[in-house]
VOLUM-34082 format. One record per atom (N, C-alpha, C): residue number from 1; residue in three letters; x, y, z. Coordinates in pm, whole numbers, plus 50000, padded with zeros to 5 digits. Example, Ala and Ser with C-alpha at 12.3 -4.5 7.8 and 13.67 -1.06 7.14 Angstrom:
residues 2
  seq  type   east  north     up
    1   ALA  51319  49431  50780
    1   ALA  51230  49550  50780
    1   ALA  51320  49670  50780
    2   SER  51285  49775  50708
    2   SER  51367  49894  50714
    2   SER  51290  50003  50787
END
This chain:
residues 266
  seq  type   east  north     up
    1   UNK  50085  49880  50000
    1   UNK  50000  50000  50000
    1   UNK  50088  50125  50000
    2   UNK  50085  50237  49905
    2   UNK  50129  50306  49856
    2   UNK  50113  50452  49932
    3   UNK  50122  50495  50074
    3   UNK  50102  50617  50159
    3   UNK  50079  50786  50045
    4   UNK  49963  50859  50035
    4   UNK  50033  50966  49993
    4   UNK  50110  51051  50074
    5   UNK  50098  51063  50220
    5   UNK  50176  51118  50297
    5   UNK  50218  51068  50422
    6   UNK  50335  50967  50373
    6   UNK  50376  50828  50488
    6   UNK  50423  50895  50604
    7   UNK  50472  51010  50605
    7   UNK  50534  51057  50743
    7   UNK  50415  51067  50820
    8   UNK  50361  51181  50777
    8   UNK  50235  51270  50889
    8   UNK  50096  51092  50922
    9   UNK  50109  51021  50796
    9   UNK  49997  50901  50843
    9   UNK  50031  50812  50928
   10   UNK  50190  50783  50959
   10   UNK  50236  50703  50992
   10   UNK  50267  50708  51171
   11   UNK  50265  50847  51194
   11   UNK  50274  50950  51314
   11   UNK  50102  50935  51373
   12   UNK  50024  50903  51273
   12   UNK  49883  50973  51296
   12   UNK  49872  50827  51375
   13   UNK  49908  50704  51288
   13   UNK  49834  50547  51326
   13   UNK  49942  50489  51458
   14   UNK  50051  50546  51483
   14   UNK  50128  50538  51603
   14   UNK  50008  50575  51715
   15   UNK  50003  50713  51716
   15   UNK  49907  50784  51820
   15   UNK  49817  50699  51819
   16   UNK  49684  50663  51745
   16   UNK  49556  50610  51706
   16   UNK  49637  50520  51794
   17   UNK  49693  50397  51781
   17   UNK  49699  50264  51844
   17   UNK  49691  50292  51981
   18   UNK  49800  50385  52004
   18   UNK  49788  50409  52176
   18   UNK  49695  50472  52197
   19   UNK  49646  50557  52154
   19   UNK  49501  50543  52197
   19   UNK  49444  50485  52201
   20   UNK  49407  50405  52144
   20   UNK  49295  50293  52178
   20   UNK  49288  50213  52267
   21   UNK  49493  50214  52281
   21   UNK  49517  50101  52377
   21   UNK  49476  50152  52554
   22   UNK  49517  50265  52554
   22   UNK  49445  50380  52685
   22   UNK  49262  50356  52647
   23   UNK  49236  50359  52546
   23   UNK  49081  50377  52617
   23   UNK  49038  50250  52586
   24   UNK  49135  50137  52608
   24   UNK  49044  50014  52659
   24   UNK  49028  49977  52787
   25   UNK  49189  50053  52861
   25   UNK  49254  50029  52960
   25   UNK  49127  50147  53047
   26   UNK  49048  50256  52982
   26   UNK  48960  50289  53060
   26   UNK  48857  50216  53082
   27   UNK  48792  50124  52992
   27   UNK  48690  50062  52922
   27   UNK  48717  49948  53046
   28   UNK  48835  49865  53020
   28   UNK  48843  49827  53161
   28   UNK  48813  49832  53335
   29   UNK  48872  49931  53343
   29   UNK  48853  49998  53492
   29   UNK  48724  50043  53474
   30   UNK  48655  50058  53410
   30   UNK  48502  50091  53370
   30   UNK  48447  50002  53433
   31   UNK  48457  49911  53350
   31   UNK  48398  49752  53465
   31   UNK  48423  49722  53526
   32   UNK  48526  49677  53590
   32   UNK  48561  49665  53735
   32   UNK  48538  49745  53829
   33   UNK  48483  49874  53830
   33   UNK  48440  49993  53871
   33   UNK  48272  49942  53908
   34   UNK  48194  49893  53861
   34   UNK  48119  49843  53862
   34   UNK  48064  49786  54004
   35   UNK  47929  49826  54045
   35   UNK  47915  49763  54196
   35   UNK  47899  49591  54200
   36   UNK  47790  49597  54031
   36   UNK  47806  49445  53990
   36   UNK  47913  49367  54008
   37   UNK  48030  49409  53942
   37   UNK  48124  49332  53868
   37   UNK  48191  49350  54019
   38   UNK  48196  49459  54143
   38   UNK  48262  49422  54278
   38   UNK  48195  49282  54370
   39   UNK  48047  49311  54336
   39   UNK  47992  49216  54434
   39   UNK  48029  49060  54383
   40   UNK  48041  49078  54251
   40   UNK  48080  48949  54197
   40   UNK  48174  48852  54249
   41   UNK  48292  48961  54207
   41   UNK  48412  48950  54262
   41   UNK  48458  48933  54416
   42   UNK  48369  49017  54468
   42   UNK  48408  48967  54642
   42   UNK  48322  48868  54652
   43   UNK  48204  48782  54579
   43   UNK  48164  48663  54639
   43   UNK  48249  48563  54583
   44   UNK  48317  48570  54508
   44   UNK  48417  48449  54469
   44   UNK  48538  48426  54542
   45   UNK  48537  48509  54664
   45   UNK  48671  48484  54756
   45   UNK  48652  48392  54847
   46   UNK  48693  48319  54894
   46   UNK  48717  48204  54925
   46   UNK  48753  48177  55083
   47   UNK  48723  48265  55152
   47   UNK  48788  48273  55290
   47   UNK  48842  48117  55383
   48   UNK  48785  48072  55335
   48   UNK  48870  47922  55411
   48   UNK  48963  47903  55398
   49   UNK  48992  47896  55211
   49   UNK  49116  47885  55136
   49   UNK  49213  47973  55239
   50   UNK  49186  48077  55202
   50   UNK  49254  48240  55243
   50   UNK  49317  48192  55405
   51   UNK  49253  48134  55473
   51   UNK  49288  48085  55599
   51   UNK  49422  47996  55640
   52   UNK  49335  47880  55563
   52   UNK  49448  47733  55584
   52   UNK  49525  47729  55490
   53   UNK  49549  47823  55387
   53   UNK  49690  47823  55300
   53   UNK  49785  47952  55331
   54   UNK  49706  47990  55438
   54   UNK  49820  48138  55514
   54   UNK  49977  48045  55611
   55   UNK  50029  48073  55569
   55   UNK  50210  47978  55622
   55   UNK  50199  47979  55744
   56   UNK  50138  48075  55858
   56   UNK  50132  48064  55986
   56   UNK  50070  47965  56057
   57   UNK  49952  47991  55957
   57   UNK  49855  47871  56025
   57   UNK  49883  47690  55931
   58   UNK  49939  47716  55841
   58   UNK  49969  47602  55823
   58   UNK  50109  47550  55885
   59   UNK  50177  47637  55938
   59   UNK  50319  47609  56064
   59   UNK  50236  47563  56140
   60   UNK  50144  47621  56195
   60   UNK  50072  47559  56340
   60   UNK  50004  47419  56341
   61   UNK  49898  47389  56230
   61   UNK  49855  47296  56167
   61   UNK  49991  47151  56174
   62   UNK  50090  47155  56083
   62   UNK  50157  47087  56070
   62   UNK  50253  47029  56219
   63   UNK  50255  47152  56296
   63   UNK  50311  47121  56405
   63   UNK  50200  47083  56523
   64   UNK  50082  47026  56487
   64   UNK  50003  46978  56620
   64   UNK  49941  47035  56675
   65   UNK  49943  47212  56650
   65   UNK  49906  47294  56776
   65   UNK  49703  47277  56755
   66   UNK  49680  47263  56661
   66   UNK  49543  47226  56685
   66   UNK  49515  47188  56492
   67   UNK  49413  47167  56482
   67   UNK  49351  47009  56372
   67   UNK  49333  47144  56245
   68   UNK  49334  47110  56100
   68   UNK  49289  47237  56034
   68   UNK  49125  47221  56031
   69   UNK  49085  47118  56106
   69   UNK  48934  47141  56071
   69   UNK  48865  47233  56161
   70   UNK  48874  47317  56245
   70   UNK  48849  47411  56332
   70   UNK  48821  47517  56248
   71   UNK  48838  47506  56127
   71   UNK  48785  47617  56010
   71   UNK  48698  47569  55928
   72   UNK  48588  47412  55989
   72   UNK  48539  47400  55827
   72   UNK  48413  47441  55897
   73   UNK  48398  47528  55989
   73   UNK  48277  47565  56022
   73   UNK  48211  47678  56025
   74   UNK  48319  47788  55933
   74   UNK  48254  47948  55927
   74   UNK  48169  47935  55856
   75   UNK  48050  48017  55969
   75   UNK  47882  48081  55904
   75   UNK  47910  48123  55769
   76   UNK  47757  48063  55676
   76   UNK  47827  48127  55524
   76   UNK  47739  48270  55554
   77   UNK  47628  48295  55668
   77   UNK  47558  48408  55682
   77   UNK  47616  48529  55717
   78   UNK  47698  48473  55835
   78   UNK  47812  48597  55837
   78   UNK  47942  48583  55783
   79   UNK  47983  48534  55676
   79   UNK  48037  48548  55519
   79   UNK  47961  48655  55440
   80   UNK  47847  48619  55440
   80   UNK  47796  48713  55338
   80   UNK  47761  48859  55410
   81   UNK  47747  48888  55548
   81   UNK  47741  49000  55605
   81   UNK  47871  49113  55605
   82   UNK  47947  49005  55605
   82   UNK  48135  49055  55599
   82   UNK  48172  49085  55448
   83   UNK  48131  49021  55360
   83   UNK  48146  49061  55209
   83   UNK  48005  49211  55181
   84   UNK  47900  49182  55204
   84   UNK  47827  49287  55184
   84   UNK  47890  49446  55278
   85   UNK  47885  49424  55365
   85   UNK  47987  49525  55431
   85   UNK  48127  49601  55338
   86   UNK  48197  49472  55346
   86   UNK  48316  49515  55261
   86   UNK  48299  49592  55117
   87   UNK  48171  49544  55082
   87   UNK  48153  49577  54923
   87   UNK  48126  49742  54950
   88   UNK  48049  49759  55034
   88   UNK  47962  49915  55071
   88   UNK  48021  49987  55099
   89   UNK  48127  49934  55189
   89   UNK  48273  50031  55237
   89   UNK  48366  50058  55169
   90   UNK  48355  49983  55017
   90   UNK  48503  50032  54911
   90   UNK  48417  50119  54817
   91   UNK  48230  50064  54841
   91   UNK  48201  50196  54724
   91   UNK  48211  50352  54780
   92   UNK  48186  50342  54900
   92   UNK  48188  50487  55001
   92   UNK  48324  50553  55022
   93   UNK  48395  50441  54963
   93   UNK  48552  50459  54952
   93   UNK  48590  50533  55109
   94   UNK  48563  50429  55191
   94   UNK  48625  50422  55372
   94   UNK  48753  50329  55337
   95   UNK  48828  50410  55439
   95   UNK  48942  50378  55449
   95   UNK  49000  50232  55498
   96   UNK  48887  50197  55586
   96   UNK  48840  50058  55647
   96   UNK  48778  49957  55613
   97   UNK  48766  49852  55537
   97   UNK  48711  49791  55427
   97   UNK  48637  49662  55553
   98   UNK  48706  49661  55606
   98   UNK  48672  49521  55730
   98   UNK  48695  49576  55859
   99   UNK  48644  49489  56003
   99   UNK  48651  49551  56093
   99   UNK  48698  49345  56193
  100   UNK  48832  49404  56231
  100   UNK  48907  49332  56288
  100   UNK  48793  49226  56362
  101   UNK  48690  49257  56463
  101   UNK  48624  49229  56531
  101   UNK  48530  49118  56475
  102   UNK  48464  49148  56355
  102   UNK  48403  49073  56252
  102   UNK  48438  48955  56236
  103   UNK  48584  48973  56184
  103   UNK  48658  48859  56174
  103   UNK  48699  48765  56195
  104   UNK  48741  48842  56398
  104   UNK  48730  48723  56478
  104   UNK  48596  48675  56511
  105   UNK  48515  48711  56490
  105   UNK  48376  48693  56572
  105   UNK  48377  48562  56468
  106   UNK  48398  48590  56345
  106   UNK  48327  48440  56228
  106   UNK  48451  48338  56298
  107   UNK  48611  48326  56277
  107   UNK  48634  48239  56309
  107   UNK  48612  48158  56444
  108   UNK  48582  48253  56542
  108   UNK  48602  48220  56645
  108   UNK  48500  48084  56672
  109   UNK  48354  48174  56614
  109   UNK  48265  48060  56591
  109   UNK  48254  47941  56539
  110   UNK  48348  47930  56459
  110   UNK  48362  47786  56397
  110   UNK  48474  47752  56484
  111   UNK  48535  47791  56557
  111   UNK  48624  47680  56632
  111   UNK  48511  47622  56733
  112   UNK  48400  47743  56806
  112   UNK  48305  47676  56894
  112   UNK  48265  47581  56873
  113   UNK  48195  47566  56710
  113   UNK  48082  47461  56670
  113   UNK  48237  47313  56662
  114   UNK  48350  47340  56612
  114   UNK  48412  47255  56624
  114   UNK  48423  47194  56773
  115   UNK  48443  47298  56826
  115   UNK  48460  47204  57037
  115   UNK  48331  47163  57062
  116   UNK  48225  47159  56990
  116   UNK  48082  47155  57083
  116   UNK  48075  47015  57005
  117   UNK  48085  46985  56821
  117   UNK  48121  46861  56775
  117   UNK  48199  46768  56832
  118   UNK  48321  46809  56858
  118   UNK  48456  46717  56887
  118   UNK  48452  46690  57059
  119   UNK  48396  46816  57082
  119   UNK  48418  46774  57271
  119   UNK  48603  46827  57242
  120   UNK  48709  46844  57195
  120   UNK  48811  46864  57213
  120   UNK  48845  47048  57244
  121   UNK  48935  47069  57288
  121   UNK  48988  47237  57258
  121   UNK  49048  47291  57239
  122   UNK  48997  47377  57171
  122   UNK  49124  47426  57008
  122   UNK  49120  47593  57058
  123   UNK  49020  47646  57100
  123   UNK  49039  47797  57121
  123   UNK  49141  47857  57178
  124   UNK  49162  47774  57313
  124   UNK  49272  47831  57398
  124   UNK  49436  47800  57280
  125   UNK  49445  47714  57212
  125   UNK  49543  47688  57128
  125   UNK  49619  47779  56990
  126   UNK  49433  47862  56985
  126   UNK  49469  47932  56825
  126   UNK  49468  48047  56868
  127   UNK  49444  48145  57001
  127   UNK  49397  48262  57010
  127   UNK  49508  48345  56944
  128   UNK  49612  48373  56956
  128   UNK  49694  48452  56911
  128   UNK  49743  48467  56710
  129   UNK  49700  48300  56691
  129   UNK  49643  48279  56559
  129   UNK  49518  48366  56474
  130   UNK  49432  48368  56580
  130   UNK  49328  48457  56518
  130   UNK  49306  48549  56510
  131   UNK  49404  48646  56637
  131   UNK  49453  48740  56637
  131   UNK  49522  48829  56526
  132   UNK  49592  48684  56482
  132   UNK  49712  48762  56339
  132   UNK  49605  48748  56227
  133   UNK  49534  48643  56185
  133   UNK  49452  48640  56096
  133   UNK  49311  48764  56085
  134   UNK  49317  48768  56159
  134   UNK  49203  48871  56152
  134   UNK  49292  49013  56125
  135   UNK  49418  49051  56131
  135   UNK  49506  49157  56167
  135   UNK  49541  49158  56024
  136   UNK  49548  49010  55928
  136   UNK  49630  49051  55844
  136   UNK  49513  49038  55718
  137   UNK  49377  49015  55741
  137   UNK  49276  48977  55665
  137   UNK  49236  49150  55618
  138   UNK  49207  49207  55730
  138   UNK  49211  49376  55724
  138   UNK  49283  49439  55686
  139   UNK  49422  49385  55673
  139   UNK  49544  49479  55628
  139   UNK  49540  49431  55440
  140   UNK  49535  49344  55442
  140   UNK  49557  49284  55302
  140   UNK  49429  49339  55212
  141   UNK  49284  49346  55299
  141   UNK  49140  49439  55248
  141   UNK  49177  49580  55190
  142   UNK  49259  49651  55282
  142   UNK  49327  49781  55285
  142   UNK  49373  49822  55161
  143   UNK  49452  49717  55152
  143   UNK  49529  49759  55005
  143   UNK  49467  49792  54824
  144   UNK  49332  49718  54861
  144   UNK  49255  49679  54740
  144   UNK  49193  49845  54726
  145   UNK  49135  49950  54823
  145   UNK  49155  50085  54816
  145   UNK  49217  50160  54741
  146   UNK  49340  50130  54756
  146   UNK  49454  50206  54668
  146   UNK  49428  50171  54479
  147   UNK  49425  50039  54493
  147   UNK  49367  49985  54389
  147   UNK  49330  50040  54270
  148   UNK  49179  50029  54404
  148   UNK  49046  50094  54348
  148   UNK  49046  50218  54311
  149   UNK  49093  50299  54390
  149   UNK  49078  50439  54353
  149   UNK  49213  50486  54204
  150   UNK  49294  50378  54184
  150   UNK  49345  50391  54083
  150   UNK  49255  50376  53932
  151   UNK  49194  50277  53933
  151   UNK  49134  50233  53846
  151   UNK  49026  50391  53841
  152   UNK  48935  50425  53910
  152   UNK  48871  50512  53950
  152   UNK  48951  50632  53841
  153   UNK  49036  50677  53824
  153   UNK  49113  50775  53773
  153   UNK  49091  50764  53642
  154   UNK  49098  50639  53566
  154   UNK  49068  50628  53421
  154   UNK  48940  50623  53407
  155   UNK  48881  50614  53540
  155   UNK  48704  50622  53436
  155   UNK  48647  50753  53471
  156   UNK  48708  50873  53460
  156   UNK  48681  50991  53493
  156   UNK  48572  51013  53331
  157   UNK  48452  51031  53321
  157   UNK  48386  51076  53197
  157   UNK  48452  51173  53139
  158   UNK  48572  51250  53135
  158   UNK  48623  51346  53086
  158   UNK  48734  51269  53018
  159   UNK  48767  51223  53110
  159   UNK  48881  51110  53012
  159   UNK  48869  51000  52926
  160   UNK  48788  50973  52939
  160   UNK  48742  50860  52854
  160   UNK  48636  50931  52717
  161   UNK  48641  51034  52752
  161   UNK  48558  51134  52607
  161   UNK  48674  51194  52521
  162   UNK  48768  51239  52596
  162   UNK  48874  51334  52536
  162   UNK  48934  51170  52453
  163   UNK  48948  51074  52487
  163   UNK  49051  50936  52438
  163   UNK  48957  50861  52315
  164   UNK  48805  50870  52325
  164   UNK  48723  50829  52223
  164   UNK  48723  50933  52126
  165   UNK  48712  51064  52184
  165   UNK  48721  51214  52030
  165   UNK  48814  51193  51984
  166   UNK  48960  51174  52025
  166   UNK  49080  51141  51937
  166   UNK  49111  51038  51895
  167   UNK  49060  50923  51898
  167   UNK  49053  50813  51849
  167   UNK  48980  50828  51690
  168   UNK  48838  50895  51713
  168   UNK  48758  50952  51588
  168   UNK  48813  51048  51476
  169   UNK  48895  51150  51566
  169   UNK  48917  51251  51471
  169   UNK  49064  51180  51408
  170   UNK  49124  51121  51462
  170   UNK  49248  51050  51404
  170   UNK  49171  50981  51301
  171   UNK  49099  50889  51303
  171   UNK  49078  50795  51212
  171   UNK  49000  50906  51115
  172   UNK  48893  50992  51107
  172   UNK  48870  51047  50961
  172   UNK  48970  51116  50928
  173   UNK  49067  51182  51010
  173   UNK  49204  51237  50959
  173   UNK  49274  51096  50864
  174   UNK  49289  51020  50877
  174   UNK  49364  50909  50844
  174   UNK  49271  50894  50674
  175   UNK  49122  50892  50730
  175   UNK  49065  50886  50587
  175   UNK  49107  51027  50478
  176   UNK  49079  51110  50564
  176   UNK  49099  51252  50424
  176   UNK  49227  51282  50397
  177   UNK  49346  51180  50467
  177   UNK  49470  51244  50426
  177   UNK  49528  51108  50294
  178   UNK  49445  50997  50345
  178   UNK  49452  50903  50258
  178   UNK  49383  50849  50133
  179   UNK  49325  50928  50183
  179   UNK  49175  50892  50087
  179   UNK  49113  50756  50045
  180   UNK  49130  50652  49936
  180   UNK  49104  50520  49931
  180   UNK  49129  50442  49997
  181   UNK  49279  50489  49995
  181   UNK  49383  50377  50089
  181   UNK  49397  50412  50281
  182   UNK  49302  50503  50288
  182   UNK  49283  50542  50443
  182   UNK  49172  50418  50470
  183   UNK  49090  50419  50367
  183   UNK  48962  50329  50415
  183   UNK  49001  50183  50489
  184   UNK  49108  50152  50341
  184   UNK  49194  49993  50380
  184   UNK  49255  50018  50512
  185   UNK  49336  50148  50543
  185   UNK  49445  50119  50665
  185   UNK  49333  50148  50810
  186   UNK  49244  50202  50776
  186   UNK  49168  50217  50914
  186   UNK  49062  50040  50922
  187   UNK  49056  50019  50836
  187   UNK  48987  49889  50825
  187   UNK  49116  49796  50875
  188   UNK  49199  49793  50837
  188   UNK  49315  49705  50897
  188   UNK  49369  49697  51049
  189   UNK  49356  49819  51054
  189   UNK  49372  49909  51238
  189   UNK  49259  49878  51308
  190   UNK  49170  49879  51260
  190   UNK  48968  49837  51336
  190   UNK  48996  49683  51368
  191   UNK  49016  49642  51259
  191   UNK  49059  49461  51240
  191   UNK  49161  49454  51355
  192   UNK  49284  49475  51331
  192   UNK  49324  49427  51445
  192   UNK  49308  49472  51594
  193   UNK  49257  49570  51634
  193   UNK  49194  49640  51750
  193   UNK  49124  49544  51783
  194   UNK  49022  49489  51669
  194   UNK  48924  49355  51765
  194   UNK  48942  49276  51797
  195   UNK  49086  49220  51748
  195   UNK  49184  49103  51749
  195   UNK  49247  49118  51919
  196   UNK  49240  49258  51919
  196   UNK  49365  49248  52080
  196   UNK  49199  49280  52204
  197   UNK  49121  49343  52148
  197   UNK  48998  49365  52246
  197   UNK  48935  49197  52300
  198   UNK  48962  49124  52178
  198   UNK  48893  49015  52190
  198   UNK  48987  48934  52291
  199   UNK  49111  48933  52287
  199   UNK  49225  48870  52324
  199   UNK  49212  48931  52496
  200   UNK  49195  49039  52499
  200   UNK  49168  49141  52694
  200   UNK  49054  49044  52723
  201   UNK  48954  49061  52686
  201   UNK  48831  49018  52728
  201   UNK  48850  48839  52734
  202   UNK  48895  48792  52665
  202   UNK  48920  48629  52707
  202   UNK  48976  48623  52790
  203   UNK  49115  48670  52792
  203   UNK  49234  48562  52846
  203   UNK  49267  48684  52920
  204   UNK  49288  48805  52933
  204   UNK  49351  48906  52963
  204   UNK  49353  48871  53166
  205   UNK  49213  48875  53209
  205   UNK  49166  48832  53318
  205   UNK  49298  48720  53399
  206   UNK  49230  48594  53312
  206   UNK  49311  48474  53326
  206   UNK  49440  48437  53375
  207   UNK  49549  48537  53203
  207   UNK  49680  48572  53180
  207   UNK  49695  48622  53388
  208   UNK  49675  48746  53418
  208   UNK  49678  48830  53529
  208   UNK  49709  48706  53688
  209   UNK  49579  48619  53667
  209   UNK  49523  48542  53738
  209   UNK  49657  48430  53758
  210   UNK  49693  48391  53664
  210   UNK  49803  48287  53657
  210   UNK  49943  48294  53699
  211   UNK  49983  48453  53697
  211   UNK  50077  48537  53735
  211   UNK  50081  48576  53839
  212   UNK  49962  48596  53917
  212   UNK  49932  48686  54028
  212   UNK  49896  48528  54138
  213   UNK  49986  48541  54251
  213   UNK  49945  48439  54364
  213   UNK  49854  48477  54460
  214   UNK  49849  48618  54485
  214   UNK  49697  48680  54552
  214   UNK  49598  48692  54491
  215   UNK  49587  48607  54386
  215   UNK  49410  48626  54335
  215   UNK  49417  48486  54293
  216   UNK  49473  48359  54387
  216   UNK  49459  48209  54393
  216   UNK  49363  48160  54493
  217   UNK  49292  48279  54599
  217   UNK  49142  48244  54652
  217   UNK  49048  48292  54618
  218   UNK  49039  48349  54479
  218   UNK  48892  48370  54415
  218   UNK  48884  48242  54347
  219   UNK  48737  48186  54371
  219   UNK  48676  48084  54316
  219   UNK  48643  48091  54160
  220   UNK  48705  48031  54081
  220   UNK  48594  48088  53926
  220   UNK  48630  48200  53873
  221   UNK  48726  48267  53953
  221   UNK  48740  48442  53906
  221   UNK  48788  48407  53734
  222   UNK  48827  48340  53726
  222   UNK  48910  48325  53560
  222   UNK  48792  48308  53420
  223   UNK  48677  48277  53462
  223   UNK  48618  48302  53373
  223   UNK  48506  48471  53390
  224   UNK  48594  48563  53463
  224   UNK  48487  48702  53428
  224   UNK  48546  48745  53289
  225   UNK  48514  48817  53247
  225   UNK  48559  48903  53133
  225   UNK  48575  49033  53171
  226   UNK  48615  49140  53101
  226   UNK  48655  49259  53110
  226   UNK  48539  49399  53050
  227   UNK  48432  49283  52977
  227   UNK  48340  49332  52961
  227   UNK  48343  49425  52849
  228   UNK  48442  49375  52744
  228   UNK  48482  49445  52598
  228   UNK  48416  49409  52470
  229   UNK  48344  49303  52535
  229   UNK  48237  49234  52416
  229   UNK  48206  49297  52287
  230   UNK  48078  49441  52356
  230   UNK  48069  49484  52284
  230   UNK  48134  49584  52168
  231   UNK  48223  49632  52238
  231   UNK  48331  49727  52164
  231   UNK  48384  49618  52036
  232   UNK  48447  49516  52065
  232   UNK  48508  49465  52007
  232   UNK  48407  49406  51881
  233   UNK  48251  49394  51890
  233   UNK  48169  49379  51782
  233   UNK  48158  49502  51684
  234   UNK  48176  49601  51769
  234   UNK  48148  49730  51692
  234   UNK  48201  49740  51592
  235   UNK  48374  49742  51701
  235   UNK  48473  49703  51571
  235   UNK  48514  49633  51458
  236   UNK  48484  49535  51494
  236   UNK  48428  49411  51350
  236   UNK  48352  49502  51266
  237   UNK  48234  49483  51313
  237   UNK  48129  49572  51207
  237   UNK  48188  49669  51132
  238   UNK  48277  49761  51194
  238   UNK  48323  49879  51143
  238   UNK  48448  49836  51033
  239   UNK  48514  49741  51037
  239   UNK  48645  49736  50984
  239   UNK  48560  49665  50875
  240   UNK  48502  49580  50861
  240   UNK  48390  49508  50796
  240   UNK  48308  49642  50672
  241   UNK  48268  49722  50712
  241   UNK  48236  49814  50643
  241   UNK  48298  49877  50553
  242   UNK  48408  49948  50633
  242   UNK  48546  50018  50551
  242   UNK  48603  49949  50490
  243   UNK  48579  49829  50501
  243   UNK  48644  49707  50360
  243   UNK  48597  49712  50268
  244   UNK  48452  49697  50293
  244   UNK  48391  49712  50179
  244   UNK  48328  49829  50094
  245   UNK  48357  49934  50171
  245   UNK  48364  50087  50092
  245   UNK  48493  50120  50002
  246   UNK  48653  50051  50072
  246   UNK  48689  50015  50004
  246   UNK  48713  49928  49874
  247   UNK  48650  49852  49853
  247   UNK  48644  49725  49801
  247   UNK  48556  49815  49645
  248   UNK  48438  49856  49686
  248   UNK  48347  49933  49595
  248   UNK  48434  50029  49505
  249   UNK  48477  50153  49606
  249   UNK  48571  50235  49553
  249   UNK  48680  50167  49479
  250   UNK  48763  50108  49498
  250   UNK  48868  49999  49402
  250   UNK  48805  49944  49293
  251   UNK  48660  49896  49273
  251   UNK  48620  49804  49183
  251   UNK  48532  49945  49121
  252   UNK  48524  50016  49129
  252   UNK  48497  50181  49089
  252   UNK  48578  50218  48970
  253   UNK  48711  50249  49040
  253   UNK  48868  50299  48978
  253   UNK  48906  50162  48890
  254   UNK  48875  50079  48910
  254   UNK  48932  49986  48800
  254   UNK  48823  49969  48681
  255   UNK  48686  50016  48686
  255   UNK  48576  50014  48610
  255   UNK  48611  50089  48485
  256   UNK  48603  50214  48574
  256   UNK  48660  50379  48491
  256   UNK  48801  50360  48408
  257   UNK  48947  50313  48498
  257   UNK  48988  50273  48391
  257   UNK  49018  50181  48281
  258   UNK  48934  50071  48304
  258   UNK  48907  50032  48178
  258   UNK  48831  50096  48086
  259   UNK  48709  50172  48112
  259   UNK  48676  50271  47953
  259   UNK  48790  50322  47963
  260   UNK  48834  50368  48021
  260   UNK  48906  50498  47962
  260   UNK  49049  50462  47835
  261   UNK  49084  50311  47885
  261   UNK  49167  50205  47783
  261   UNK  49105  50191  47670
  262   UNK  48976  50189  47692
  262   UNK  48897  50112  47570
  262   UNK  48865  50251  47477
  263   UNK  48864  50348  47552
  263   UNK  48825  50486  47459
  263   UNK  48971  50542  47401
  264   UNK  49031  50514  47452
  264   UNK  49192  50533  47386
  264   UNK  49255  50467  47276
  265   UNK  49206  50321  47271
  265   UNK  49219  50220  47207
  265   UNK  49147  50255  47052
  266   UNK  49061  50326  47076
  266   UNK  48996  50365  46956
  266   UNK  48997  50456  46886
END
């Protein structure tokens, strides 16, 4: 493909990419921003897991100090009081996401229902255990704040308008500086945009998930998506189009010059 003005187009489809690549990365935090897509996400955590694969308590475990089943008895009611809480307190954006007390109150109770089952006793054994667990369950909540309010920054409606207008005005710039051959290169750029949108929204999650050892007690978390679905149809459609406006226009210019051979010819 033959540029009429390869410098200034070539400068133009640099920019365009990173842009796009920023306003997926808003498009992202968009959804995860989401009270849905939080409540989701904090019901797929796993707090047992989160418990008996913490190194302290599995030092203690391994060394006798009491059984790991003293945890298979947390309330799932106050589970879900402690996650609904937590969810309300990161949208109000409090600094406090959990409350130490909570914490112990759930485990504590399942060591009860364990001594009241077993007749054995495990409380006097773990107290300083539950102590740290509850200390470090709140501290580790804490951090997801910072997070959040990062993500929060890209979905400012101002930013994510200013990154979609220049995305637009690049691409009909790209058409009027190219003219035919803008249609093909923005159709090629749309095309593969849906190629990498489609690629976030599958695996992107996953990829993160597989890498990351603190998000190995969400249950299921690997199949959410990023919620790019639709963008990434748009885009089809769109690159899909400009192909074939191209395609017309080309089978246009090759129409014309054949009369124009055939009127010469004569």
């Amino acid at each position: 493909m033959k540029l009429d003005k390869p410098i200034i187009s070539i400068l133009i489809v640099i920019v365009l990419v990173l842009d796009l690549i920023f306003f997926s990365f808003t498009q992202i935090c968009k959804n995860i921003e989401k009270k849905e897509q939080i409540e989701s996400l904090v019901d797929k955590f796993d707090i047992q897991k989160y418990i008996v694969e913490n190194e302290r308590i599995k030092e203690s475990i391994n060394n006798y100090k009491y059984p790991k089943e003293i945890f298979n008895y947390l309330d799932e009611s106050n589970i879900k009081i402690i996650k609904e809480k937590f969810v309300t307190n990161l949208l109000e954006e409090k600094n406090e996401l959990l409350l130490e007390e909570d914490v112990t109150y759930l485990i504590k109770n399942s060591i009860y229902e364990y001594e009241n089952r077993t007749h054995e006793d495990a409380l006097v054994f773990s107290e300083e255990d539950i102590t740290f667990l509850s200390k470090k369950l709140v501290t580790d909540s804490s951090e997801i704040v910072n997070v959040f309010n990062f993500f929060k920054i890209f979905t400012n409606s101002f930013i994510v308008l200013i990154s979609f207008s220049l995305a637009v005005l690049l691409f009909v710039t790209l058409i009027i500086l190219e003219k035919r051959n803008g249609l093909l290169l923005t159709s090629i750029i749309l095309f593969g945009y849906t190629c990498f949108l489609f690629y976030l929204d599958s695996y992107f999650i996953r990829r993160v998930i597989l890498n990351n050892q603190s998000l190995k007690y969400f249950n299921n978390v690997e199949k959410m998506t990023c919620g790019l679905d639709i963008f990434y149809i748009i885009c089809f459609i769109l690159s899909f189009v400009l192909l074939l406006i191209y395609i017309i226009k080309y089978i246009r210019k090759a129409i014309r010059e054949i009369r124009l051979n055939s009127y010469n010819w004569r």
